[in-house]
C-alpha positions, 0 to 999 in steps of 0.5 A, a space after each residue: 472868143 472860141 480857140 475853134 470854129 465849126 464851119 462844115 455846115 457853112 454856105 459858101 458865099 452867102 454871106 448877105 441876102 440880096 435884097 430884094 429890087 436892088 440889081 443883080 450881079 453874078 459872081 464869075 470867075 474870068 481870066 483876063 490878060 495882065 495889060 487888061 487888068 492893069 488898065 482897069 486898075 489905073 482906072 479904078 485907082 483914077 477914080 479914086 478906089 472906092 469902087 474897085 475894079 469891077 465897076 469900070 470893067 462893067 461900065 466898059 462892057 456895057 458900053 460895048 454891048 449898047 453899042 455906045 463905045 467910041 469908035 476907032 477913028 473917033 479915039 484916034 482924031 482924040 488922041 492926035 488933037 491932045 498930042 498936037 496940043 501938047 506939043 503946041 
């Protein structure tokens, strides 16, 4: 193992080629509020960590952006049920 290394004709970021027909991702940098972040976190951890992050935040905005998202009164009607159930 060398004490120094030569990176000054390094690419940043290419580490692996994309292969070829697999789906494209786009690296972007994005700030997001800490409650939003937090929530994504629960989630990825609930989800087991493996995927980290990034995929429920995809899966939410593509459920946005399709349209599938629940609607307000549907989200509410759900969480009084499980609250009335809870306190049954």
């Amino acid at each position: 193992m060398k004490k120094r290394y030569d990176f000054s004709r390094g690419n940043r970021g290419k580490i692996v080629p994309g292969n070829p027909g697999s789906r494209g991702k786009t690296r972007i940098t994005i700030s997001v509020d800490d409650d939003l972040m937090d929530h994504f976190l629960k989630e990825a951890d609930a989800l087991g960590g493996a995927l980290g992050y990034p995929t429920p935040i995809n899966d939410a905005l593509r459920q946005f952006v399709q349209g599938t998202t629940p609607k307000f009164e549907d989200s509410l009607r759900r969480i009084v049920r499980e609250e009335v159930r809870s306190a049954g």
